[in-house]
PDBQT receptor file of N, H, CA, C and O in Angstrom, charges set to zero:
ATOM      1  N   UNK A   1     104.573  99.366 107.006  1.00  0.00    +0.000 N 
ATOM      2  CA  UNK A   1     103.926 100.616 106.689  1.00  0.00    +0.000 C 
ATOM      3  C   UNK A   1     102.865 100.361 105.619  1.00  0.00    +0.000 C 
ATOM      4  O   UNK A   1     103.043  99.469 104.789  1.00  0.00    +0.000 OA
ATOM      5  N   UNK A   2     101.923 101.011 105.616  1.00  0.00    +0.000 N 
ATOM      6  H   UNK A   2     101.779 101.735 106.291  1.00  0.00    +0.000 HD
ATOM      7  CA  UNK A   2     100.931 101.188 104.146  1.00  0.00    +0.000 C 
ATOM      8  C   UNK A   2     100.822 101.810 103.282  1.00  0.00    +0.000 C 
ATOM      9  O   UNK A   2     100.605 103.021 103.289  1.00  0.00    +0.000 OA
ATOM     10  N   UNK A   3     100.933 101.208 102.480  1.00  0.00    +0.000 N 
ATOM     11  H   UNK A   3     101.110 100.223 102.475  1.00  0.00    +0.000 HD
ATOM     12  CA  UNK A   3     100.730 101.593 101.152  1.00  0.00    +0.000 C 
ATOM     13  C   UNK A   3     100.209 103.139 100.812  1.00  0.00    +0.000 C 
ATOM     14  O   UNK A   3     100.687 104.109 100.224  1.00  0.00    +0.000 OA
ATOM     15  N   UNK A   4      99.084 102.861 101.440  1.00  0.00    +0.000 N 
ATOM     16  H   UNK A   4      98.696 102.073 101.918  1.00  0.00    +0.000 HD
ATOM     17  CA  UNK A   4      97.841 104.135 101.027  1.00  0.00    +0.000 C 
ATOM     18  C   UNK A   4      97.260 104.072 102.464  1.00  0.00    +0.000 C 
ATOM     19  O   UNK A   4      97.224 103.100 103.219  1.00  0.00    +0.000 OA
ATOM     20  N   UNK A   5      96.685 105.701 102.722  1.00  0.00    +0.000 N 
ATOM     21  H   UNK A   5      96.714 106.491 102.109  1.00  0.00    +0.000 HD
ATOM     22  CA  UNK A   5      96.472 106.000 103.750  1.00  0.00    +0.000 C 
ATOM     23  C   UNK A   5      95.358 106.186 103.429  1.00  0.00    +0.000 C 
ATOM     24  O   UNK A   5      94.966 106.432 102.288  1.00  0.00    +0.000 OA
ATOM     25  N   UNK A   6      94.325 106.030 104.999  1.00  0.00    +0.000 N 
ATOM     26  H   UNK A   6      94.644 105.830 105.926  1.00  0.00    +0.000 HD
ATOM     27  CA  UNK A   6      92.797 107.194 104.410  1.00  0.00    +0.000 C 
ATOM     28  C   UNK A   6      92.751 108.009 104.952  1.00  0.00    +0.000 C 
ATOM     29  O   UNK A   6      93.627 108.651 105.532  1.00  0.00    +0.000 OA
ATOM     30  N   UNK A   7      91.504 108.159 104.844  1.00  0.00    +0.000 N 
ATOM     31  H   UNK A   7      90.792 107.638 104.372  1.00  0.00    +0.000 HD
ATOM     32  CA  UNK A   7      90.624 110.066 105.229  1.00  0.00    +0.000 C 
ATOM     33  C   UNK A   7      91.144 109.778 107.169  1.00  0.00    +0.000 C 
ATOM     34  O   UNK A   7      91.872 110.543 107.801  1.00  0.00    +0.000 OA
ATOM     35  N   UNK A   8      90.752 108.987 107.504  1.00  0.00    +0.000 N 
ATOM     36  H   UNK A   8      90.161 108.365 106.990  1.00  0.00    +0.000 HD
ATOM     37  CA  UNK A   8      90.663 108.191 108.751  1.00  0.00    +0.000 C 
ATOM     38  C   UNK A   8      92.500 108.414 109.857  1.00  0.00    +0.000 C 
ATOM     39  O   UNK A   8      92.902 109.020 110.850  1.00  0.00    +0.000 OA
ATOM     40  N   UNK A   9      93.061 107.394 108.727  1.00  0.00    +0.000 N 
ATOM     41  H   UNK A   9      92.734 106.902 107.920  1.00  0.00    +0.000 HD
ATOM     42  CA  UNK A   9      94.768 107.632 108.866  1.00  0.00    +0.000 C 
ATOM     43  C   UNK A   9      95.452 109.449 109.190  1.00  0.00    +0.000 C 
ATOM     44  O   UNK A   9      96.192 109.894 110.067  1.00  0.00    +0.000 OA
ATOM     45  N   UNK A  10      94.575 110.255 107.684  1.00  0.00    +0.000 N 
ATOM     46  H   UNK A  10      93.974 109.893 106.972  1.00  0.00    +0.000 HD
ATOM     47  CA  UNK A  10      95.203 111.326 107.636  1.00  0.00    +0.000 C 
ATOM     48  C   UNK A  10      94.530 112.380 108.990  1.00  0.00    +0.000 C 
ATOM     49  O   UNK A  10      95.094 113.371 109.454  1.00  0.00    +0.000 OA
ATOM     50  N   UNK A  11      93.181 111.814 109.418  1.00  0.00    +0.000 N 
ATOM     51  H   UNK A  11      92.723 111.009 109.041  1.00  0.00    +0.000 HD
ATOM     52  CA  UNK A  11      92.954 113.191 110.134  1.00  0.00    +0.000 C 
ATOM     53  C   UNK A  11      93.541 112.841 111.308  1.00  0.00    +0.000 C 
ATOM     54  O   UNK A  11      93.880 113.732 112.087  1.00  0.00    +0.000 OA
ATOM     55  N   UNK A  12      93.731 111.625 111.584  1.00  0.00    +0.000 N 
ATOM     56  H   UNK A  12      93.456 110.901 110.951  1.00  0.00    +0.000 HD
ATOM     57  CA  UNK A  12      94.827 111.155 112.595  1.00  0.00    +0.000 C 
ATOM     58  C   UNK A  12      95.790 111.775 113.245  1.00  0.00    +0.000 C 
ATOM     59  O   UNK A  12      95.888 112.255 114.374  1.00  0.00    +0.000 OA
ATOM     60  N   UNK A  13      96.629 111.658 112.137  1.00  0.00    +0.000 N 
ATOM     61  H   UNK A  13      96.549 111.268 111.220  1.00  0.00    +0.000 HD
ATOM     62  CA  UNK A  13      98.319 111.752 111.805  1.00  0.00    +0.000 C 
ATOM     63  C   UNK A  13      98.254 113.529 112.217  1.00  0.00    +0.000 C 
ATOM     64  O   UNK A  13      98.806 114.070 113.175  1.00  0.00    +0.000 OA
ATOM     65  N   UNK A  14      97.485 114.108 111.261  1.00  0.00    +0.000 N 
ATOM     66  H   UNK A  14      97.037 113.668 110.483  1.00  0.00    +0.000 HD
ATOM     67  CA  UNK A  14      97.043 115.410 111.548  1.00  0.00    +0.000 C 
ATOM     68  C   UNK A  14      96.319 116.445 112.104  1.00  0.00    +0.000 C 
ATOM     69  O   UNK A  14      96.415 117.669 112.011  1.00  0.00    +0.000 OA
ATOM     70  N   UNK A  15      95.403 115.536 112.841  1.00  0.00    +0.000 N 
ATOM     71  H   UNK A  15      95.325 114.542 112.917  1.00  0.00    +0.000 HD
ATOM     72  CA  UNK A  15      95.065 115.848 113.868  1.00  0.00    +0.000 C 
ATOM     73  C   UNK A  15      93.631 117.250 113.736  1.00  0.00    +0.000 C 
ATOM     74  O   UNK A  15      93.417 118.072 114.627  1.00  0.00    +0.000 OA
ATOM     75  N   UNK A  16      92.870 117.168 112.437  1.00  0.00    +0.000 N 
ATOM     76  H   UNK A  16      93.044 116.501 111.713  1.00  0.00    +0.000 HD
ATOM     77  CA  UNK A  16      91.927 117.374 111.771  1.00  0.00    +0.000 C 
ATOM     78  C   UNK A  16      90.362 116.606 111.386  1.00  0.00    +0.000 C 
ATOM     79  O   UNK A  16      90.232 115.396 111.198  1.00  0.00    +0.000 OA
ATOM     80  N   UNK A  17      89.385 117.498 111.333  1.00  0.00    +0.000 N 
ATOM     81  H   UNK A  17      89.490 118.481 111.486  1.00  0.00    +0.000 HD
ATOM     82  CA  UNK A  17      88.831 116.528 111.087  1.00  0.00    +0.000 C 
ATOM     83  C   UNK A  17      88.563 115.589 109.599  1.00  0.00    +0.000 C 
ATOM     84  O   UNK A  17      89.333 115.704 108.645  1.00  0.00    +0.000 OA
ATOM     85  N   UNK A  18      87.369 114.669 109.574  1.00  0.00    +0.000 N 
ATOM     86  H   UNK A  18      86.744 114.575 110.349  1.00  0.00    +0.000 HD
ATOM     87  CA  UNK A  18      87.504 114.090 108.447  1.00  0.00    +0.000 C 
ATOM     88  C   UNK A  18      87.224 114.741 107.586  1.00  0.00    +0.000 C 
ATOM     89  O   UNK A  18      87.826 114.156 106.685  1.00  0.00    +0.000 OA
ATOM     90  N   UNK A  19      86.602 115.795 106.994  1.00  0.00    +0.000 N 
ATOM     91  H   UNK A  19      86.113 116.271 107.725  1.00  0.00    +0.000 HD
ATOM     92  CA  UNK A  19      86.528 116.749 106.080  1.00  0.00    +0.000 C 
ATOM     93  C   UNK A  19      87.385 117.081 105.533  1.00  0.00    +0.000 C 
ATOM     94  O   UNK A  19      87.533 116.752 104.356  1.00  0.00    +0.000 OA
ATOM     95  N   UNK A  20      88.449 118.014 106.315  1.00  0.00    +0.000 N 
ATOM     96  H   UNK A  20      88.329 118.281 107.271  1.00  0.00    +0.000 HD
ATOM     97  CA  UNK A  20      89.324 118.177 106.243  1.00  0.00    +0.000 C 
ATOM     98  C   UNK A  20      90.468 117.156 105.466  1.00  0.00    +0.000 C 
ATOM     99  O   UNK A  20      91.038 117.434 104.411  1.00  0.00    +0.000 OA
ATOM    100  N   UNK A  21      90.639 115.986 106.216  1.00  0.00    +0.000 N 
ATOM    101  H   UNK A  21      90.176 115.761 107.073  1.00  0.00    +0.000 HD
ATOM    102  CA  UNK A  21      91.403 115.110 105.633  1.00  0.00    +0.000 C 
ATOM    103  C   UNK A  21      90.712 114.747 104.130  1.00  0.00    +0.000 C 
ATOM    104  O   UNK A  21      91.338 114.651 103.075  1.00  0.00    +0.000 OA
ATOM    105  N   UNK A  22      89.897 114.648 104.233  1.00  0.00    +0.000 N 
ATOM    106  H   UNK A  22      89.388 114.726 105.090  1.00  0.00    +0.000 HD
ATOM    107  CA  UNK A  22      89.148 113.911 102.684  1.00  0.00    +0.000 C 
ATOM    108  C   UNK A  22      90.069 115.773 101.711  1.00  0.00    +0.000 C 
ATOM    109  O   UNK A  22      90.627 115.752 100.614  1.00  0.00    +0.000 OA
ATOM    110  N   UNK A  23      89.943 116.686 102.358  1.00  0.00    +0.000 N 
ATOM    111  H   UNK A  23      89.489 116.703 103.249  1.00  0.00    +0.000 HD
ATOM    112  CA  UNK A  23      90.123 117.753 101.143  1.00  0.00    +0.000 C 
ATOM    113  C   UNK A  23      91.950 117.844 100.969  1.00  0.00    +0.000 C 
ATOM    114  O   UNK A  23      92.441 118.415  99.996  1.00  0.00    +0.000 OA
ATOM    115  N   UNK A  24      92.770 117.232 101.995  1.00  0.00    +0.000 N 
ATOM    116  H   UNK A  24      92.371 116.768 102.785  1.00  0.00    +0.000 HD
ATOM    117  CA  UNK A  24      94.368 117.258 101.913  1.00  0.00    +0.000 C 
ATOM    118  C   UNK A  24      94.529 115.637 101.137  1.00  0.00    +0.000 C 
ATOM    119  O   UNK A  24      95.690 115.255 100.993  1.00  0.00    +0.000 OA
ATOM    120  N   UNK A  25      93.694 114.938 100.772  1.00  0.00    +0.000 N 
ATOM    121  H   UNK A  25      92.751 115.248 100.889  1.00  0.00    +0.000 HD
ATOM    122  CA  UNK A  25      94.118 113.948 100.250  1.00  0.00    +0.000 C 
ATOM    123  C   UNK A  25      93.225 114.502  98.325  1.00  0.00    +0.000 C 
ATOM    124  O   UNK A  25      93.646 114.236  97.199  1.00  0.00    +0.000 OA
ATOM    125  N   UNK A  26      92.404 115.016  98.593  1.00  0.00    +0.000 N 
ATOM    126  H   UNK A  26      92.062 115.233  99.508  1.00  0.00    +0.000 HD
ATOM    127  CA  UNK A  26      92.451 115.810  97.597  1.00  0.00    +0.000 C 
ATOM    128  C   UNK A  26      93.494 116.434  96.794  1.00  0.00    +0.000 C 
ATOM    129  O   UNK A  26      93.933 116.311  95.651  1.00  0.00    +0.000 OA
ATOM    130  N   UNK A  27      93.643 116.892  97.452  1.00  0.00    +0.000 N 
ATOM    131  H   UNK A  27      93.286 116.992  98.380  1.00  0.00    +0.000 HD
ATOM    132  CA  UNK A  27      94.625 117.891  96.867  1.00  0.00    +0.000 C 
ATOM    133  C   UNK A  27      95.886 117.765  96.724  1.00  0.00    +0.000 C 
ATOM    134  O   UNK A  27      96.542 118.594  96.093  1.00  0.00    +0.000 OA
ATOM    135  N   UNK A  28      96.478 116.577  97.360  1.00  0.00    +0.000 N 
ATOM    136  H   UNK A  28      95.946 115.903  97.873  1.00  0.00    +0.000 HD
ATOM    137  CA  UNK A  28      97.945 115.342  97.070  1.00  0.00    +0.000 C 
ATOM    138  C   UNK A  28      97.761 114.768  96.002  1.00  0.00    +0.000 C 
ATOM    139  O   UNK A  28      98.600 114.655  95.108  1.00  0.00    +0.000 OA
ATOM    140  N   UNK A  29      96.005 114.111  95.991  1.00  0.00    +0.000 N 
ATOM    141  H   UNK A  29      95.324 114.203  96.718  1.00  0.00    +0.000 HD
ATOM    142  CA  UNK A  29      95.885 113.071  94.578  1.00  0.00    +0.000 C 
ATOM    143  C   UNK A  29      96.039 113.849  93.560  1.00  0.00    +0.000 C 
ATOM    144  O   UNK A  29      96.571 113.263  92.617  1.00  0.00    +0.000 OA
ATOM    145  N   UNK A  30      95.708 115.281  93.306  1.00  0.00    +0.000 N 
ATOM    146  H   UNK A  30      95.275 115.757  94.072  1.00  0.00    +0.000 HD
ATOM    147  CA  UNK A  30      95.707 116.134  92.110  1.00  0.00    +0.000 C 
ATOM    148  C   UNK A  30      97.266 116.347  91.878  1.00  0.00    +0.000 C 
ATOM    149  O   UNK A  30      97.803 116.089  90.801  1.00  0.00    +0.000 OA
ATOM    150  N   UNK A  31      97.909 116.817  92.933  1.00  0.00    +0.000 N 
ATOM    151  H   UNK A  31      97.473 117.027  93.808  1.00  0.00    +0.000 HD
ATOM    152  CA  UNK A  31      99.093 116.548  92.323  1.00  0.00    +0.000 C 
ATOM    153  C   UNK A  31      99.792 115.458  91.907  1.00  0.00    +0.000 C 
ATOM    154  O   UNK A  31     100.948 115.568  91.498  1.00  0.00    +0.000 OA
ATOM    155  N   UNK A  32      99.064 114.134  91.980  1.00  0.00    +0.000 N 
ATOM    156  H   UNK A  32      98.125 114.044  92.312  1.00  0.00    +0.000 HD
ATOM    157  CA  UNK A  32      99.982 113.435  91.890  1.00  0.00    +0.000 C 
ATOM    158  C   UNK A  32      99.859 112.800  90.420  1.00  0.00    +0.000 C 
ATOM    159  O   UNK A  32     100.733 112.102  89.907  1.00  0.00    +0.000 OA
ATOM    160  N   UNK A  33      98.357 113.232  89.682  1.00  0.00    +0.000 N 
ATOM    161  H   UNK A  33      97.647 113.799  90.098  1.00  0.00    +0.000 HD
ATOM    162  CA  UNK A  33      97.559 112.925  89.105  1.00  0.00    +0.000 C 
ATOM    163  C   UNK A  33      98.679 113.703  87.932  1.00  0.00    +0.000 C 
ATOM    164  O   UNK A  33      99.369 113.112  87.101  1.00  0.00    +0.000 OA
ATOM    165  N   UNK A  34      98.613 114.975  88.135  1.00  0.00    +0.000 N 
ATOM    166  H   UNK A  34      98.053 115.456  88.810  1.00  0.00    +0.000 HD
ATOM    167  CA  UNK A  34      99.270 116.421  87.160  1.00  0.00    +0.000 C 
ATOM    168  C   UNK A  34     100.807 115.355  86.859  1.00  0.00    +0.000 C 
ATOM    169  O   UNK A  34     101.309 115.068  85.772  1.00  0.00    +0.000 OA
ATOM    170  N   UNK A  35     101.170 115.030  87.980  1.00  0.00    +0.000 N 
ATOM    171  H   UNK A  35     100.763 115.262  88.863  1.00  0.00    +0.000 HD
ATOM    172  CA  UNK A  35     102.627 114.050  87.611  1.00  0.00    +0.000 C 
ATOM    173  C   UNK A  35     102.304 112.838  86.595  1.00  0.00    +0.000 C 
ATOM    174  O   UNK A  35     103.354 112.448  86.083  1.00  0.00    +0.000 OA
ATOM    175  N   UNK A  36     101.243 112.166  86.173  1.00  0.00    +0.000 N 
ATOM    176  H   UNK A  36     100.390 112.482  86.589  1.00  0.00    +0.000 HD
ATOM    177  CA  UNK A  36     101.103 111.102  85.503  1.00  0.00    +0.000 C 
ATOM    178  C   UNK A  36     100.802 109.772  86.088  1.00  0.00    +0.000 C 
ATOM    179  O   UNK A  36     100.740 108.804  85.330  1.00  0.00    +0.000 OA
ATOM    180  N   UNK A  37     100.521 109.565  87.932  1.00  0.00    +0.000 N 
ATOM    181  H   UNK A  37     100.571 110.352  88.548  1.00  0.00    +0.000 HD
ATOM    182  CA  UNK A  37     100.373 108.497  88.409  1.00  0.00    +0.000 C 
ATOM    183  C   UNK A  37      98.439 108.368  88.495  1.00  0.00    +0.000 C 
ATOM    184  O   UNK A  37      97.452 109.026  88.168  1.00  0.00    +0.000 OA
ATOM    185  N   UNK A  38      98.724 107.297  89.040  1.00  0.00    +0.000 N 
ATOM    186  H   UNK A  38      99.526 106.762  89.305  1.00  0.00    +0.000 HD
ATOM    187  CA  UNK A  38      97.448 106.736  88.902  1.00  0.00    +0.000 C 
ATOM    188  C   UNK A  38      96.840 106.461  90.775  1.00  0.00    +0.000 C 
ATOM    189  O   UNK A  38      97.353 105.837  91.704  1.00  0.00    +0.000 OA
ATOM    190  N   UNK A  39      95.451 107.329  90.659  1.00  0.00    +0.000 N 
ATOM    191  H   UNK A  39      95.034 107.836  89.904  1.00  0.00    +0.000 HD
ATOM    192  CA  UNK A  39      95.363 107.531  92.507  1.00  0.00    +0.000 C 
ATOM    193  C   UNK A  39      93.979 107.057  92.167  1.00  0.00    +0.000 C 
ATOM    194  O   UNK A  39      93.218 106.944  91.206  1.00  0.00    +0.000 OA
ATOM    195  N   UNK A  40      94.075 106.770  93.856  1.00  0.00    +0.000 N 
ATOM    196  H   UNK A  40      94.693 106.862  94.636  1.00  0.00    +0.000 HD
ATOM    197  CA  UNK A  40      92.675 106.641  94.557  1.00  0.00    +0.000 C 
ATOM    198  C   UNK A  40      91.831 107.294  95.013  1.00  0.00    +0.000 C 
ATOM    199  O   UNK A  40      92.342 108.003  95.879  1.00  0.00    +0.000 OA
ATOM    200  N   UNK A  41      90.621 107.503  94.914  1.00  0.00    +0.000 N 
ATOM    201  H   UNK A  41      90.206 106.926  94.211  1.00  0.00    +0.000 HD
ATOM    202  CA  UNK A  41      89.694 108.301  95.564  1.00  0.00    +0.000 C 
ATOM    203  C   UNK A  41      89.563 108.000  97.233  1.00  0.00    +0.000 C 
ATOM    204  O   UNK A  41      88.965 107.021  97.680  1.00  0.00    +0.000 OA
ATOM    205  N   UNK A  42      89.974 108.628  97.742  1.00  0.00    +0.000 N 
ATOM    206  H   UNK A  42      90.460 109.423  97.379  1.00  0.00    +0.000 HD
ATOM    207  CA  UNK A  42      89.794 108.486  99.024  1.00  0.00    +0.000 C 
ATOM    208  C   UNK A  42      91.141 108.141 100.079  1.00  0.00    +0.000 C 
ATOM    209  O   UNK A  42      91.147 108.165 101.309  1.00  0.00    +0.000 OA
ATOM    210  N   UNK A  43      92.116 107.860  99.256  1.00  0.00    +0.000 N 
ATOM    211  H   UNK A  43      92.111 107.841  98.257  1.00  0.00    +0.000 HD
ATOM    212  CA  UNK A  43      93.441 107.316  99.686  1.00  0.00    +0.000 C 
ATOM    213  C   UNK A  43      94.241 108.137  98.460  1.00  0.00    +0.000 C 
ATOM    214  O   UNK A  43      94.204 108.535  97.295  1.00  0.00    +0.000 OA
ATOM    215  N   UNK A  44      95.258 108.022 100.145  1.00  0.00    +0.000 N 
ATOM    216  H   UNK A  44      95.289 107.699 101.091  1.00  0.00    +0.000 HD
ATOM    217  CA  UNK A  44      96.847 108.551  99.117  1.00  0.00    +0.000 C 
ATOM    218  C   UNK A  44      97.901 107.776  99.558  1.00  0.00    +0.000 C 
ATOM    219  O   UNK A  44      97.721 107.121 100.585  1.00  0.00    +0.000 OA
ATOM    220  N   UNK A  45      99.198 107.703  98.865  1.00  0.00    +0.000 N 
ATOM    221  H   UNK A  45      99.344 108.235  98.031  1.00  0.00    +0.000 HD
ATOM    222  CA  UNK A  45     100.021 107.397  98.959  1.00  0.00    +0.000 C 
ATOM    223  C   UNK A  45     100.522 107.734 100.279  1.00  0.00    +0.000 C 
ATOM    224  O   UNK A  45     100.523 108.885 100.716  1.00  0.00    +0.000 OA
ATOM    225  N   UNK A  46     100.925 106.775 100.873  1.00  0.00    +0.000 N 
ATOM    226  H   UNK A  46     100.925 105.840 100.518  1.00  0.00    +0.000 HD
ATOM    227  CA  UNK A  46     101.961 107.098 102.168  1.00  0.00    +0.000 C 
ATOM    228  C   UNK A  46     102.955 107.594 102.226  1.00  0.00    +0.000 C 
ATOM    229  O   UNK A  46     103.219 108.512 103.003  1.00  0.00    +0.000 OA
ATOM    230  N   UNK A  47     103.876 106.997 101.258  1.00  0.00    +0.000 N 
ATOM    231  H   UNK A  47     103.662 106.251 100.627  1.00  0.00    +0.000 HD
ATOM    232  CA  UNK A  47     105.478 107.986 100.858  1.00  0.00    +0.000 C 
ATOM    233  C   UNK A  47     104.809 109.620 100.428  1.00  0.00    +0.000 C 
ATOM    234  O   UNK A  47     105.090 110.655 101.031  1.00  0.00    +0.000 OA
ATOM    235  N   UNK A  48     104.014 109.526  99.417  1.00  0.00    +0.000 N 
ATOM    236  H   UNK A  48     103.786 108.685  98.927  1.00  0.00    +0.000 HD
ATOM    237  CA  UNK A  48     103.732 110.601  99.117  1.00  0.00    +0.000 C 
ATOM    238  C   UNK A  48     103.185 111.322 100.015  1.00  0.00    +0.000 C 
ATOM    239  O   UNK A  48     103.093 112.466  99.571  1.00  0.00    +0.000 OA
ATOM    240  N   UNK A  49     102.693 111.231 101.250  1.00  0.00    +0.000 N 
ATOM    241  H   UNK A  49     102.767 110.301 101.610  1.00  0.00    +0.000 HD
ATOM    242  CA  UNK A  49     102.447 111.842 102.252  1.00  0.00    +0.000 C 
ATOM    243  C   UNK A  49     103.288 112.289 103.115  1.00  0.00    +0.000 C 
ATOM    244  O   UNK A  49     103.156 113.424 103.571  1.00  0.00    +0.000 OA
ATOM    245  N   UNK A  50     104.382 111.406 103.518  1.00  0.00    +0.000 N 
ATOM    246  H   UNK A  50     104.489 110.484 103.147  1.00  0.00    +0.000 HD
ATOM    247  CA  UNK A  50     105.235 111.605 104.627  1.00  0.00    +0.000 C 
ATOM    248  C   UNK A  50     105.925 112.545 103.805  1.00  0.00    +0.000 C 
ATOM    249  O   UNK A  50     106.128 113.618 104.373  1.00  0.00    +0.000 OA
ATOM    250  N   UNK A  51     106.405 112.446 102.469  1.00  0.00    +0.000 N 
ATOM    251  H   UNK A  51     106.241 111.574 102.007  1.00  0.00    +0.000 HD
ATOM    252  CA  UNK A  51     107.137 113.708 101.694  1.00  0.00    +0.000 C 
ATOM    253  C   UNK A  51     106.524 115.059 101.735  1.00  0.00    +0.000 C 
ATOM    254  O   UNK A  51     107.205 116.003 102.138  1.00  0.00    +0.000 OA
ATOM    255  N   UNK A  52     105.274 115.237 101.344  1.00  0.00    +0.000 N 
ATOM    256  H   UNK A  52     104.722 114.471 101.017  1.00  0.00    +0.000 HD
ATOM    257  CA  UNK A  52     104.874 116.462 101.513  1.00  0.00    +0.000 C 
ATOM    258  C   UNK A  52     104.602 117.058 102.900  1.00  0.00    +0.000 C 
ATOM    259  O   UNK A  52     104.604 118.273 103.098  1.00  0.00    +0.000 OA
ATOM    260  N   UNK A  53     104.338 116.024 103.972  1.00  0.00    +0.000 N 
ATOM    261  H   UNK A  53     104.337 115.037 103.812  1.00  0.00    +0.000 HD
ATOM    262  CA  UNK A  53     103.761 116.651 105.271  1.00  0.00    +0.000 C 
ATOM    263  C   UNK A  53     105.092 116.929 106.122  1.00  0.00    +0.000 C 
ATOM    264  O   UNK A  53     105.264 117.927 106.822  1.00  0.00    +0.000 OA
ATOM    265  N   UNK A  54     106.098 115.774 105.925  1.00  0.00    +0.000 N 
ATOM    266  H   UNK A  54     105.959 114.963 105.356  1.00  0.00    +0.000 HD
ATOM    267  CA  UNK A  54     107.168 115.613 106.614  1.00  0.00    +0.000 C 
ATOM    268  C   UNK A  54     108.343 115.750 106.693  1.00  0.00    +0.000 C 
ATOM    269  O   UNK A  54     109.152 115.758 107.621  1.00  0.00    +0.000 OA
ATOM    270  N   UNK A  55     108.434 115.959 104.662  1.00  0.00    +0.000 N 
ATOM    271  H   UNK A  55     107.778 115.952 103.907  1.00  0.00    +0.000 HD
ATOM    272  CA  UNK A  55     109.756 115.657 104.146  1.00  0.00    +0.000 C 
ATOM    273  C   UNK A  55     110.557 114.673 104.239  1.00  0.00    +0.000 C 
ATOM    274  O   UNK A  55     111.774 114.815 104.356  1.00  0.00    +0.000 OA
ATOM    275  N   UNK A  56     109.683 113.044 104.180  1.00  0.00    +0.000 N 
ATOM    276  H   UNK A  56     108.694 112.928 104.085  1.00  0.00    +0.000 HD
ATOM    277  CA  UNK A  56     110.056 112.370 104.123  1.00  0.00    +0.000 C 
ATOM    278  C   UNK A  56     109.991 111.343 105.594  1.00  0.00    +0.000 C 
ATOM    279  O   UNK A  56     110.410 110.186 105.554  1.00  0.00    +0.000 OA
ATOM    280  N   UNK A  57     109.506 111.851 106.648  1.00  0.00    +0.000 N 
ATOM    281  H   UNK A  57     109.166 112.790 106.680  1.00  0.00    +0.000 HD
ATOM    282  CA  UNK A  57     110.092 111.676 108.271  1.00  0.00    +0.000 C 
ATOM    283  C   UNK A  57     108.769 110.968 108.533  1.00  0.00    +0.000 C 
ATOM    284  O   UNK A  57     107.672 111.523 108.472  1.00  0.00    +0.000 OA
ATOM    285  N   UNK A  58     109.018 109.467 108.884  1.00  0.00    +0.000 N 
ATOM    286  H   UNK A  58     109.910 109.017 108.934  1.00  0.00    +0.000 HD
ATOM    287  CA  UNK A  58     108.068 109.090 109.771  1.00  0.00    +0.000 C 
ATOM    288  C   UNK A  58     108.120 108.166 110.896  1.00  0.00    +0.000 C 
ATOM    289  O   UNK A  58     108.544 107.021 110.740  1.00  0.00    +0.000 OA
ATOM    290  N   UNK A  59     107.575 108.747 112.403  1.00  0.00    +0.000 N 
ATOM    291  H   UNK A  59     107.231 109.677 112.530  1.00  0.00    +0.000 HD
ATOM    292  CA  UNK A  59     107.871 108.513 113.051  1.00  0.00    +0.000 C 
ATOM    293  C   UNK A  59     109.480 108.415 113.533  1.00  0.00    +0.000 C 
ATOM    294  O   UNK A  59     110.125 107.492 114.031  1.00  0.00    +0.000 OA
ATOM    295  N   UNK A  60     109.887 110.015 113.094  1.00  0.00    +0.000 N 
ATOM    296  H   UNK A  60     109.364 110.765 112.690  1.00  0.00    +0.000 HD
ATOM    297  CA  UNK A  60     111.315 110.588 113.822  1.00  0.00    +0.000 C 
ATOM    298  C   UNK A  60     112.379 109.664 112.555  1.00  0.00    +0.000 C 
ATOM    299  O   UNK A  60     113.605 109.751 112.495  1.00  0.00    +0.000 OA
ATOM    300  N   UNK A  61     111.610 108.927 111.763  1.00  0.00    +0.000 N 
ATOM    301  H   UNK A  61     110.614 108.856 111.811  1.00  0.00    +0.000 HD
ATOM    302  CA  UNK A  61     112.981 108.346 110.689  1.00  0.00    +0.000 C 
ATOM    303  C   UNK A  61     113.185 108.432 109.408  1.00  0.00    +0.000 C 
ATOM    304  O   UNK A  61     112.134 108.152 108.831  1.00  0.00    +0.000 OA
ATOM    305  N   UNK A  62     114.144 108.718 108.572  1.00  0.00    +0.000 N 
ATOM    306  H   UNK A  62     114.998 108.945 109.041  1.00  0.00    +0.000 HD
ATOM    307  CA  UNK A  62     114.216 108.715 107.328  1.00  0.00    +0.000 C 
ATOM    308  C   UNK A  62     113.210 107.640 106.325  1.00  0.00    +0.000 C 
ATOM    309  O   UNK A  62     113.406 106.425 106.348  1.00  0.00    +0.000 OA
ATOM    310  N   UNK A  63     112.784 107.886 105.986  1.00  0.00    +0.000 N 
ATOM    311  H   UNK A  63     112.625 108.873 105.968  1.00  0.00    +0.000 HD
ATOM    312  CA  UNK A  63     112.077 106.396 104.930  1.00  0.00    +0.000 C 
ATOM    313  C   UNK A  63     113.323 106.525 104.007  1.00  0.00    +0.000 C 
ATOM    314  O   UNK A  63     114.261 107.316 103.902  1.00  0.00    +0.000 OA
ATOM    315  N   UNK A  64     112.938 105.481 103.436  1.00  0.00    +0.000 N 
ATOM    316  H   UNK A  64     112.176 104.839 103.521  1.00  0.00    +0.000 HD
ATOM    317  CA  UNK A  64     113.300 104.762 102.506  1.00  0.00    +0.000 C 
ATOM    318  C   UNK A  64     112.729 104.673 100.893  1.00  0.00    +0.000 C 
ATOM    319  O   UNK A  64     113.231 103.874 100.104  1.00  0.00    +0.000 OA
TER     320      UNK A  64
C-alpha cells in the first residue's frame, strides 16, 4: 500500500474529478495539520484516508 496518495489516486478511488480531489485532500491535510502532523501539499496520508472515507476499509479489509 502507499504511503500517501494523490490528487490522481483520490479522484480515482472516488470517482471525482481532479479539482475536486485536490480540495478533499485539502481539507484531510487541514485536519491533520490542526492534530500536529506534518503534510504534504498535494498528498495525503493513506491510512488517513481509508479512515475518514472508509472507516478504516480497504479494498473490503480491515487495515492495520
Amino acid at each position: 500500500m502507499k504511503q500517501f496518495l494523490s490528487a490522481a489516486d483520490v479522484a480515482k478511488l472516488c470517482d471525482v474529478s481532479s479539482s475536486k480531489a485536490y480540495s478533499i485532500i485539502s481539507e484531510l491535510n487541514a485536519e491533520l495539520k490542526a492534530k500536529g502532523y506534518l503534510t504534504l501539499r498535494g498528498k495525503v496520508s493513506s491510512v488517513y484516508f481509508f479512515e475518514k472515507c472508509y472507516g478504516g476499509l480497504e479494498n473490503g479489509e480491515q487495515m492495520d
